[in-house]
N, C-alpha and C positions, 0 to 999 in steps of 0.2 A: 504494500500500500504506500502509498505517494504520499509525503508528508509534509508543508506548508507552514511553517511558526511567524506570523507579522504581525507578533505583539509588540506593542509599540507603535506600529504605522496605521494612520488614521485618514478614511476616503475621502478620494478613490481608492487609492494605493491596494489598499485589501480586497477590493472586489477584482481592483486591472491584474492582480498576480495568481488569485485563484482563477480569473477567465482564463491567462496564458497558459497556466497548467493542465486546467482542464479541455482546453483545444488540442492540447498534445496526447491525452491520454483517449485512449480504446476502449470503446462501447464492452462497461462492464465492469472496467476498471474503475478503483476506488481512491480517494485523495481527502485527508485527515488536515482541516483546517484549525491552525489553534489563532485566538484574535483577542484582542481584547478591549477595540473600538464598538460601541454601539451601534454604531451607524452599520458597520462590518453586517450584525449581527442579523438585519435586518436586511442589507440588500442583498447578501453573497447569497442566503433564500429565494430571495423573491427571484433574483438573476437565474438561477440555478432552475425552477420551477419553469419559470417562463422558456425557457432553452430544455424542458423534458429532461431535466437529471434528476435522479433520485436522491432524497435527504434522508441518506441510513439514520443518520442519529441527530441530537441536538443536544450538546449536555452544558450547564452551567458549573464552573471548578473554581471559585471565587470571583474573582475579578476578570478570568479570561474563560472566553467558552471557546467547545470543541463542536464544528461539524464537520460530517460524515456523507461526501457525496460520490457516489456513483456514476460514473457519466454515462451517457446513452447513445 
């Protein structure tokens, strides 16, 4: 699994680095976003949704959250 840590960078930044990874990766393939912007939390979803990828998880771990997307 494809792993992603841009805690600390605050959007766009976190949606334009998980788009470029996830354009790179194969239908199926999975990529573990940690973040710790609000904003992050909120659009890397809704992006992700809109583009038909899958949000395996969503987990709150203090101050930074973990998702879990699948590309399609």
């Amino acid at each position: 699994m494809e792993k992603l840590d841009v805690r600390g960078k605050v959007c766009p930044l976190p949606l334009f680095y998980a788009k470029r990874k996830i354009s790179e990766m194969k239908p199926g393939e999975e990529i573990e976003i940690i973040a710790d912007d609000l904003t992050a939390k909120e659009t890397i979803p809704k992006w992700s949704k809109l583009h038909n990828h899958e949000i395996v998880s969503m987990e709150n771990e203090g101050k930074n959250f973990r998702i879990i997307i699948r590309a399609r």
